[in-house]
Backbone bond lengths (Angstrom), bond angles and torsions (degrees), N, CA, C in turn:
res aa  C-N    CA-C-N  psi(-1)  N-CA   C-N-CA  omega(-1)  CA-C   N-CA-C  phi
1 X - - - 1.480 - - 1.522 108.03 -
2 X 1.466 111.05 133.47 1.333 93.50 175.52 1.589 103.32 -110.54
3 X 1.643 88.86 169.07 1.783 85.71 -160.02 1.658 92.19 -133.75
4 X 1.442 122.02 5.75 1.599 96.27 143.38 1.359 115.66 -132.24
5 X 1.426 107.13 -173.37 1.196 131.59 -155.17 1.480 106.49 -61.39
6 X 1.597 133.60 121.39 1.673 120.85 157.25 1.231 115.67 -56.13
7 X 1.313 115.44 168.74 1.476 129.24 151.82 1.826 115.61 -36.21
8 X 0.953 85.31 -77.29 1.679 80.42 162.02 1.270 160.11 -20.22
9 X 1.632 93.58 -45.00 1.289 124.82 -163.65 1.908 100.48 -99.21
10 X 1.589 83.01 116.52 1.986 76.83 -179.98 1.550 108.48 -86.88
11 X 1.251 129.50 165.09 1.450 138.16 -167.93 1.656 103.74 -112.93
12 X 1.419 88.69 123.44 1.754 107.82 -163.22 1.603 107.50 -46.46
13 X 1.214 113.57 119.70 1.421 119.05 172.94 1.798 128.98 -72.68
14 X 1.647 125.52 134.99 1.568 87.74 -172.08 1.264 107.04 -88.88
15 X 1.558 121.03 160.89 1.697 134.98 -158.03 1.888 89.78 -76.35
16 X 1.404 114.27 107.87 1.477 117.69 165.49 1.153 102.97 -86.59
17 X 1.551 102.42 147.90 2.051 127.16 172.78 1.569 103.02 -102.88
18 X 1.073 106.64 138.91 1.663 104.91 177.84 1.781 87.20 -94.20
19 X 1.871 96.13 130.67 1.362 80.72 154.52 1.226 119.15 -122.64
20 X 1.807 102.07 154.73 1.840 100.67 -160.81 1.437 113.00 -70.24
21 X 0.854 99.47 169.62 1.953 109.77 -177.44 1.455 99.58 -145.92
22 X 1.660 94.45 141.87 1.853 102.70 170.31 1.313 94.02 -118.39
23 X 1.412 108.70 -165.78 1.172 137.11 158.31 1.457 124.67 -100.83
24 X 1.984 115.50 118.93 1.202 106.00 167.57 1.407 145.48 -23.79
25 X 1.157 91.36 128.16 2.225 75.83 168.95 1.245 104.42 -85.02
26 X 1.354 103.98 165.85 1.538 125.51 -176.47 2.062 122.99 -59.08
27 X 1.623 83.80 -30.41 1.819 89.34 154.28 1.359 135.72 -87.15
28 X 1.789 98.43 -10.44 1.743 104.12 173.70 1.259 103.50 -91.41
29 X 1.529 146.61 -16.09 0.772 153.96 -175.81 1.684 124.59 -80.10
30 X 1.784 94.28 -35.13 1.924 116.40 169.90 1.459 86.37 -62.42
31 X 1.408 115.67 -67.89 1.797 117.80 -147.81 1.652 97.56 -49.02
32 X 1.593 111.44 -56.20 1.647 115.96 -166.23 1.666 103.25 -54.99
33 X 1.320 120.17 -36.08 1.548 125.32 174.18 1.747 99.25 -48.10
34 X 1.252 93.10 -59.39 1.752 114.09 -166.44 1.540 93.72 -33.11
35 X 1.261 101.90 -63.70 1.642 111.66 -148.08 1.306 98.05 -80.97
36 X 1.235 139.73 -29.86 1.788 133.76 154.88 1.066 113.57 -33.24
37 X 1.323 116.87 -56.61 1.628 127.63 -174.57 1.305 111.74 -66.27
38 X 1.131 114.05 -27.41 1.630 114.04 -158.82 1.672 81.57 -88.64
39 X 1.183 132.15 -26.64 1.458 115.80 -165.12 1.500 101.61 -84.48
40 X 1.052 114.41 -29.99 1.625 110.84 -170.84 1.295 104.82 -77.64
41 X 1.446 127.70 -16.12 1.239 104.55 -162.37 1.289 114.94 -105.60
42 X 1.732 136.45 133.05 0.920 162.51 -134.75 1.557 104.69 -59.94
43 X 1.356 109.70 136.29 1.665 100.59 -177.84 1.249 110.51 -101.20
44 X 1.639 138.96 -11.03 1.383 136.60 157.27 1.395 118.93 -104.56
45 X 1.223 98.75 141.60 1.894 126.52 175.98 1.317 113.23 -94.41
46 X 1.534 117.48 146.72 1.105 111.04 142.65 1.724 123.32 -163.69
47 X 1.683 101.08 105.60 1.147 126.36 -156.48 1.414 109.16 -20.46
48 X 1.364 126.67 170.17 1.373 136.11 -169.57 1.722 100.12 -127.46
49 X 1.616 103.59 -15.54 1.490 92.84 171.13 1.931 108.69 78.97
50 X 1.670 112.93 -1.66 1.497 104.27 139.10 1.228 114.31 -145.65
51 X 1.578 88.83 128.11 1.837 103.43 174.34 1.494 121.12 -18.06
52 X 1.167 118.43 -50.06 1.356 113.22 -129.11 2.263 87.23 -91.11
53 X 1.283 92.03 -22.61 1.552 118.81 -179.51 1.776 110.89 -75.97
54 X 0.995 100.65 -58.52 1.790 120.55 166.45 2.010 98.19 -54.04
55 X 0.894 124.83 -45.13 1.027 125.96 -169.82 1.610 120.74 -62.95
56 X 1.436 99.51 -53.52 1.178 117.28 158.84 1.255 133.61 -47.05
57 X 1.391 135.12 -63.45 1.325 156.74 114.95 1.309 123.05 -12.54
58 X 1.445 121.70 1.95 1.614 126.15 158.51 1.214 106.86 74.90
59 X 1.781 125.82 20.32 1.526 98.24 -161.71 1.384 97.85 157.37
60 X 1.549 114.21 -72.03 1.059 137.98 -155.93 1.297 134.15 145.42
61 X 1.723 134.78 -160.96 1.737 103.14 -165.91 1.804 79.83 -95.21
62 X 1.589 79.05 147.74 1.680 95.87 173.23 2.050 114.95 -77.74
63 X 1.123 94.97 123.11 1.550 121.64 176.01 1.662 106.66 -52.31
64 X 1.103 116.76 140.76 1.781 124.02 -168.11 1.552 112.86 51.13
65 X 1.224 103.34 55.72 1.685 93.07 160.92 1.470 105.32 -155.44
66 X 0.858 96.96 179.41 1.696 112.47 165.63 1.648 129.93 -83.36
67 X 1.313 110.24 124.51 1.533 96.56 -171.13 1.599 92.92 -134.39
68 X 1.427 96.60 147.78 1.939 110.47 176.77 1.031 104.95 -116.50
69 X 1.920 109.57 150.73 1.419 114.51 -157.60 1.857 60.33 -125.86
70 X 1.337 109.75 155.22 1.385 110.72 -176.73 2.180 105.91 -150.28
71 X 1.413 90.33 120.65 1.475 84.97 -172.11 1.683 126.09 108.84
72 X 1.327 106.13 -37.29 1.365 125.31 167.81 1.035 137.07 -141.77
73 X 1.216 122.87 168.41 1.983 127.84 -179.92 1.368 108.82 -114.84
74 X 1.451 100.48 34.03 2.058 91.04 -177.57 1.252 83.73 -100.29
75 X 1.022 108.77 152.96 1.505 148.58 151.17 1.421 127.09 -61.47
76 X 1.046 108.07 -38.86 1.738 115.52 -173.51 1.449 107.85 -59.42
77 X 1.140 144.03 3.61 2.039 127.13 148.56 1.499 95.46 -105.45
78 X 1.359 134.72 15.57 1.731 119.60 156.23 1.302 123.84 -103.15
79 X 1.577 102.37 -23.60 1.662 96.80 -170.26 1.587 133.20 -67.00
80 X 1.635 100.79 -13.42 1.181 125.99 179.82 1.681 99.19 -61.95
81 X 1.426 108.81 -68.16 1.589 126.89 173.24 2.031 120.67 -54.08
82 X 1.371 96.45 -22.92 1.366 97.45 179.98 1.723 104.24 -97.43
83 X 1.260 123.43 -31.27 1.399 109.48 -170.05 2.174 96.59 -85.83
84 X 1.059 125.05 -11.48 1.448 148.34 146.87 1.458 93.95 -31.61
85 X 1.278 105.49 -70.63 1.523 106.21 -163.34 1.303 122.64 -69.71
86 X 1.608 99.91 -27.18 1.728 102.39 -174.27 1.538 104.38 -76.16
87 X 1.163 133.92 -47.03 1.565 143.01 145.13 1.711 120.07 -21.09
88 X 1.246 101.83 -24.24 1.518 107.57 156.66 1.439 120.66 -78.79
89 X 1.332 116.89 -23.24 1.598 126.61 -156.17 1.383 105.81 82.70
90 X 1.559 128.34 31.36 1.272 98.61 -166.80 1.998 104.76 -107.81
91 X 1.250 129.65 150.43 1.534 112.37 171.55 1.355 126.00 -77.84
92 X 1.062 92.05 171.65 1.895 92.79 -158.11 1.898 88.98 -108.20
93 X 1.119 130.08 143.26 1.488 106.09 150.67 1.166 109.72 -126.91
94 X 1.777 145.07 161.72 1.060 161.49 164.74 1.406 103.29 -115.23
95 X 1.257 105.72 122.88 1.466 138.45 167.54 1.626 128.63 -103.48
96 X 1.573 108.71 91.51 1.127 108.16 -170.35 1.516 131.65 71.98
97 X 1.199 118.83 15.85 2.164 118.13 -163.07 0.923 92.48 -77.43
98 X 1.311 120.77 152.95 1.525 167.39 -101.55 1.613 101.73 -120.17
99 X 1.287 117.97 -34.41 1.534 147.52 158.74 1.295 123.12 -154.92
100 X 1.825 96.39 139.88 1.266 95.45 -170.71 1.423 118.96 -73.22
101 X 1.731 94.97 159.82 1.395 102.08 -179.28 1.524 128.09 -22.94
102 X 0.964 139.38 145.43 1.591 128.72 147.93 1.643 120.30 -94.21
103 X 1.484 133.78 73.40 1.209 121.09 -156.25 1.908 125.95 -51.43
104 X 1.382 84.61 -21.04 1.862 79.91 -178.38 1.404 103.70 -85.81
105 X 0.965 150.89 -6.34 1.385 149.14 156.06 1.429 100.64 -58.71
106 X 1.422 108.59 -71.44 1.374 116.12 -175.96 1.560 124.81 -22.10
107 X 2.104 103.22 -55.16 0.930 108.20 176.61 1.255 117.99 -70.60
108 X 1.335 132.93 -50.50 1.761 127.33 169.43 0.894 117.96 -23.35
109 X 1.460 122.21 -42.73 1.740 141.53 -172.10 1.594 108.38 -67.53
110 X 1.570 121.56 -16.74 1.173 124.37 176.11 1.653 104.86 100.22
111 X 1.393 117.22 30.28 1.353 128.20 178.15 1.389 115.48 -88.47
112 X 1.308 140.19 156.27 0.894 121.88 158.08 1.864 110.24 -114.62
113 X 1.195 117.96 132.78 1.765 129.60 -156.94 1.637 90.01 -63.97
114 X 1.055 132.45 -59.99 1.906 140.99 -179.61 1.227 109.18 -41.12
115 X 1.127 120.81 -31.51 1.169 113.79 -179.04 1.664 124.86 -124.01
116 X 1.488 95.78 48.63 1.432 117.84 -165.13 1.730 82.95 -107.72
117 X 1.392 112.45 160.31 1.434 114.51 174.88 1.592 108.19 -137.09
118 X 1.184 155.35 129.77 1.463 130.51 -169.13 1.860 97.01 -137.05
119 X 1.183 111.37 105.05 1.541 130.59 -166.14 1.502 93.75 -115.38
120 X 1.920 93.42 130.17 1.566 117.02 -161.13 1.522 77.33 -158.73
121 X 1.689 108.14 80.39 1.330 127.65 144.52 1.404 120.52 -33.21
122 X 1.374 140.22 134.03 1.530 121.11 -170.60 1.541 103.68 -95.74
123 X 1.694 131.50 -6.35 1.485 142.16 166.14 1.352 122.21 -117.04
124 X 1.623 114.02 115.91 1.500 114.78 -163.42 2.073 103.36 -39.41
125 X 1.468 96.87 -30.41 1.564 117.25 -157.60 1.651 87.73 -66.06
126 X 1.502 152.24 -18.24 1.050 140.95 -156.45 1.306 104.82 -115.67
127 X 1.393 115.74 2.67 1.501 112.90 -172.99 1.617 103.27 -61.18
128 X 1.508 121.20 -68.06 1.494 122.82 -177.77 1.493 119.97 -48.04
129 X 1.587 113.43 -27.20 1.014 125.41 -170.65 1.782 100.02 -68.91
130 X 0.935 116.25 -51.95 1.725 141.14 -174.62 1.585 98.69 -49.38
131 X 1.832 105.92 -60.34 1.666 114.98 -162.38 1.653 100.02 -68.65
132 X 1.209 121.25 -32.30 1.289 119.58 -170.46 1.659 114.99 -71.78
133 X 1.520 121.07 -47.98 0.878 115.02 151.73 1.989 148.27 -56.02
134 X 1.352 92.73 -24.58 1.653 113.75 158.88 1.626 109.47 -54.10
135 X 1.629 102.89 -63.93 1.538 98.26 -178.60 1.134 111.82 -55.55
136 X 1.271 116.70 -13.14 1.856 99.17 -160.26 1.768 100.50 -76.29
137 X 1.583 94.24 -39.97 1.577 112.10 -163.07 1.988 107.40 -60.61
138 X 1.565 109.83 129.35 1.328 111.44 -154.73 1.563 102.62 -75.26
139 X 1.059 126.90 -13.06 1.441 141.65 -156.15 1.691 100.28 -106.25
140 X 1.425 116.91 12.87 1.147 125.46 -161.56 2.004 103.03 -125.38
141 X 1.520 132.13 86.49 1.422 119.17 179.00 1.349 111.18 -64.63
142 X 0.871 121.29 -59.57 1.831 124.51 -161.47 1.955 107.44 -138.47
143 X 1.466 99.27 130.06 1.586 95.07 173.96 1.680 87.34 -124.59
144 X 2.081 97.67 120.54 1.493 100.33 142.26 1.418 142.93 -80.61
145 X 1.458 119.85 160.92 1.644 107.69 -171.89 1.934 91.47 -176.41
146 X 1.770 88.77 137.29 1.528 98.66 -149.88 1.566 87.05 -113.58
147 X 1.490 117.40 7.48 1.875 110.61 -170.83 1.662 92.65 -97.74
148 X 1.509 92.48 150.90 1.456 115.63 -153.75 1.591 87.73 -84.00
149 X 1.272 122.05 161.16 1.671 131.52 -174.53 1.470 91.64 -103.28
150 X 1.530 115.00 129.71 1.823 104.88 154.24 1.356 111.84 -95.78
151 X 1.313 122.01 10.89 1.618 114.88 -167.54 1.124 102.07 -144.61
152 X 1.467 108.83 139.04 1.415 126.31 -175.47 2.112 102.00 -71.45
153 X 0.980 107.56 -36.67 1.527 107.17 -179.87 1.708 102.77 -72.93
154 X 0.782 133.25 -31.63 1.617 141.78 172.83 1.555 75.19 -42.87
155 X 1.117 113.74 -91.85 1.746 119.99 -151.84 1.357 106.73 -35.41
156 X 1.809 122.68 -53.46 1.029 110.89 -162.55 1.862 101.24 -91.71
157 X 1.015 143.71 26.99 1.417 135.82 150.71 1.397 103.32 -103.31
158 X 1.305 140.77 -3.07 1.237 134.10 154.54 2.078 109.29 -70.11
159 X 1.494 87.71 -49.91 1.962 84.90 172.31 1.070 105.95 -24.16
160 X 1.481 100.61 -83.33 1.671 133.63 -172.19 1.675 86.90 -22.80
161 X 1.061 99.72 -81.18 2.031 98.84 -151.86 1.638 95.49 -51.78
162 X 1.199 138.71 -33.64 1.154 125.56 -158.22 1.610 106.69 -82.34
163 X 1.622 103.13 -25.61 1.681 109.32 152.72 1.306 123.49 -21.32
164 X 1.832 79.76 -85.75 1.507 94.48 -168.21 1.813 123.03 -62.50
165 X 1.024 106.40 -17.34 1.542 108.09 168.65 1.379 145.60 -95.02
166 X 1.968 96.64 5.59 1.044 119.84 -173.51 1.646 123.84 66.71
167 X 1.215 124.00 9.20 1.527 131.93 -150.32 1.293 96.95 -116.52
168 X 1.347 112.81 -171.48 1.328 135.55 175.63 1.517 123.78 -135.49
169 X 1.663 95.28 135.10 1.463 114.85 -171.44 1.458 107.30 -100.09
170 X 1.282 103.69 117.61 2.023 117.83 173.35 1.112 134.40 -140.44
171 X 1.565 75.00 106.37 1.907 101.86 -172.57 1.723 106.67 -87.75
172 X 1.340 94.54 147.68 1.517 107.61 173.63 1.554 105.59 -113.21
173 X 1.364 122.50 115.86 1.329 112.23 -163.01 1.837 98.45 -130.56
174 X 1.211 130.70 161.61 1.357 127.97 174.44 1.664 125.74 -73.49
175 X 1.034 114.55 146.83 1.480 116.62 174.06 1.331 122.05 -14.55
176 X 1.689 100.69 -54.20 1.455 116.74 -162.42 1.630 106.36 -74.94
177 X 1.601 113.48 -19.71 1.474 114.49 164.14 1.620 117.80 -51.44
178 X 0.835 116.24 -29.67 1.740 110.53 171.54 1.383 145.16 -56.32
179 X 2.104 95.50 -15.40 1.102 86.33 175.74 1.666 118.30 -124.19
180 X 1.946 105.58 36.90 0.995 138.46 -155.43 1.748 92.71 -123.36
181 X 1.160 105.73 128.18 1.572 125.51 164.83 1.580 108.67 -28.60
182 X 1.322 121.98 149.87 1.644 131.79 175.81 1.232 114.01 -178.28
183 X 1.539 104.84 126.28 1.268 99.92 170.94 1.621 105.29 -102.54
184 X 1.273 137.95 70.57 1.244 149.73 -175.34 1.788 89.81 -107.85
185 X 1.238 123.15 154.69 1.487 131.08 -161.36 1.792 92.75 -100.14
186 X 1.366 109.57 -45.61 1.538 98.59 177.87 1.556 96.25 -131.11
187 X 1.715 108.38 150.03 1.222 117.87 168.26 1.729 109.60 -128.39
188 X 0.932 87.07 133.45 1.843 108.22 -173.28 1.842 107.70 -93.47
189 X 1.159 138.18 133.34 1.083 146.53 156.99 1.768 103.71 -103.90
190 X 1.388 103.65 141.23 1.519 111.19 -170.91 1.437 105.07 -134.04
191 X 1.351 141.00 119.87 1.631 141.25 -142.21 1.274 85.90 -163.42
192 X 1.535 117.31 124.44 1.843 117.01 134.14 1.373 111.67 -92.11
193 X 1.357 92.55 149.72 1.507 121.44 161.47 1.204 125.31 -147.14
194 X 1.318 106.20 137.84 1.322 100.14 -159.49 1.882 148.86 57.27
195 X 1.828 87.83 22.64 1.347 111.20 -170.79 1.641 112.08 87.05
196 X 1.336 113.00 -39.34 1.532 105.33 166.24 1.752 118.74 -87.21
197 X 1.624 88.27 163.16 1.341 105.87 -159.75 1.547 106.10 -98.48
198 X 1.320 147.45 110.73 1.391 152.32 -147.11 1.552 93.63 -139.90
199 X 1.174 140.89 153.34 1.421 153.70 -151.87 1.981 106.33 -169.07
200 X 1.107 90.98 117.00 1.842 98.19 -169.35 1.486 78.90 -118.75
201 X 2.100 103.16 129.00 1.143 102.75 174.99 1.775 102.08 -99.74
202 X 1.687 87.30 146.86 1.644 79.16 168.27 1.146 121.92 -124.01
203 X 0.921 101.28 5.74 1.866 97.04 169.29 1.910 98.55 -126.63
204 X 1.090 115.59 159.06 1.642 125.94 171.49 1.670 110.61 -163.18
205 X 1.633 114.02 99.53 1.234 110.74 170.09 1.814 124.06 -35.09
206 X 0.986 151.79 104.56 1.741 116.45 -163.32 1.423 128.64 90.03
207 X 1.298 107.78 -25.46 1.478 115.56 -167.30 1.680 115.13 -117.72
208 X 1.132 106.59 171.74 1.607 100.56 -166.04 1.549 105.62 -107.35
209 X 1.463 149.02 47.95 1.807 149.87 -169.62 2.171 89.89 -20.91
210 X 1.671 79.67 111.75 1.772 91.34 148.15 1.256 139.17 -113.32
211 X 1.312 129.30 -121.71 1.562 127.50 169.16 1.651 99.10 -95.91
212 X 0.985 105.17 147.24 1.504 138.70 -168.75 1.503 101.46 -45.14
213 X 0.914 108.60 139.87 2.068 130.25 -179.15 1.571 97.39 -114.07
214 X 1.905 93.79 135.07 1.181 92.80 -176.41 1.789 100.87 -121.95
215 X 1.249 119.91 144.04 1.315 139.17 -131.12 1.304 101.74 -116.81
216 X 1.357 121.05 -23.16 1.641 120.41 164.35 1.380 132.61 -76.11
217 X 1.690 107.73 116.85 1.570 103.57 168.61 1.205 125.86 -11.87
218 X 1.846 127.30 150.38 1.120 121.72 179.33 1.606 105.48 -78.22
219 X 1.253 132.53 -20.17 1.406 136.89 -171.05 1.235 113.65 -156.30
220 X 1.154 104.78 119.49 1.948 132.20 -166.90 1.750 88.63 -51.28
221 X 1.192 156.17 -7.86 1.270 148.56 154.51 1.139 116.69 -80.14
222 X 1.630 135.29 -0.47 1.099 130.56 -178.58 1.791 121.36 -95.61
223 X 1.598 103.01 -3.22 0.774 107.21 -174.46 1.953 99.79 -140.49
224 X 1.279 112.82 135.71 1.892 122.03 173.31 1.212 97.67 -54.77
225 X 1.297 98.47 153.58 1.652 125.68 177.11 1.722 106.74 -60.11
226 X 1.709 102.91 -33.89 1.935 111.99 -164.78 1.741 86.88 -90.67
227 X 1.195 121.65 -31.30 1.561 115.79 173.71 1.166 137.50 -48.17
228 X 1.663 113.27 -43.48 1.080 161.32 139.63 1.671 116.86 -27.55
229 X 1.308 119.67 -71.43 1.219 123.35 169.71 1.598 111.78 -71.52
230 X 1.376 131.91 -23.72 1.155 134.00 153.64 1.386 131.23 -43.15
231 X 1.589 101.09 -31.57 1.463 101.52 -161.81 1.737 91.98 -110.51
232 X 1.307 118.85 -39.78 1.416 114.15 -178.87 1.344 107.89 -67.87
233 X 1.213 128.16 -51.97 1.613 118.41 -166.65 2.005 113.55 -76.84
234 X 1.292 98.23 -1.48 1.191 122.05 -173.95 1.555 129.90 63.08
235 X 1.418 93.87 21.63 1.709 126.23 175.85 0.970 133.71 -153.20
């Protein structure tokens, strides 16, 4: 008996069904958008401490991502979120800024000085290398860093790390960054006028960017003179 197949002999095929396919409609197509979006977008908040900013932002700035401060080095829409963080126990690091810290500002600002970190990479080339590993580290809330990105993958392996560590990535990038590609989750524009400091977001993972939030105390007594220079010079 033979028990395989001749040349001849073709080998039984199984009976395929075509199955039909249409094309979405234009409302199955919103919902499937819907539900993309809804997955990407960040499941922890943490308020910024003004409404009108929180509002925008669905919440507040979203936790594990990357966010750009664009245009300026003030401080005044982080400190709310950074002295947040120190109240967590979490460390702060600074990477390279423009001037060094001033810690008693810092602290007025609701900082805590111990848990300040001040990283002075010895190769411009190690700066990303440095921030990426910071985010990863869990003991790590927020790493700032004021060096400009030339690569679009820079940004998104910073995401990544700021993922995995649950933290936040904050770049200080120039004006002219705004009208340059990013995959950063929120982008901040930072403008005075009129002596005050107002910030129009333009990008918001989740969130809806409106008319511009303005970032100055209601009364020049509400805030110290070292508070003040803390938050404008962005140190």
């Amino acid at each position: 008996m033979q028990n395989e197949l001749s040349d001849n002999e073709a080998a039984p095929v199984a009976e395929s069904h075509a199955v039909p396919t249409r094309q979405l409609t234009a409302a199955e197509r919103q919902q499937l958008f819907s539900q993309l979006q809804q997955a990407q977008q960040p499941k922890q908040f943490i308020s910024s401490s003004f409404a009108a900013l929180d509002s925008q932002l669905s919440g507040g700035w979203p936790q594990g991502c990357v966010i750009e401060i664009l245009g300026s080095n003030a401080l005044q829409p982080l400190l709310p979120l950074l002295s947040t963080l120190c109240e967590q126990q979490k460390q702060l690091a600074w990477i390279q800024p423009p001037y060094t810290p001033y810690l008693p500002a810092l602290v007025k600002s609701g900082l805590v000085a111990e848990q300040q970190l001040l990283v002075q990479p010895e190769k411009n080339g190690d700066v990303f290398w440095c921030m990426e590993q910071l985010l990863r580290t869990a003991a790590c809330g927020a790493v700032l860093c004021w060096q400009e990105p030339t690569k679009q993958h820079t940004l998104r392996r910073l995401q990544l790390a700021a993922e995995a560590g649950d933290s936040f990535a904050l770049l200080f990038r120039s004006a002219a960054a705004r009208h340059k590609a990013s995959a950063a989750a929120v982008r901040l524009l930072l403008e005075r006028h009129n002596g005050k400091l107002y910030g129009k977001l333009l990008k918001a993972r989740g969130g809806a960017p409106g008319p511009a939030v303005c970032f100055e105390p209601e009364t020049a007594e509400q805030q110290s003179p070292h508070a003040t220079e803390a938050a404008d010079h962005g140190i």
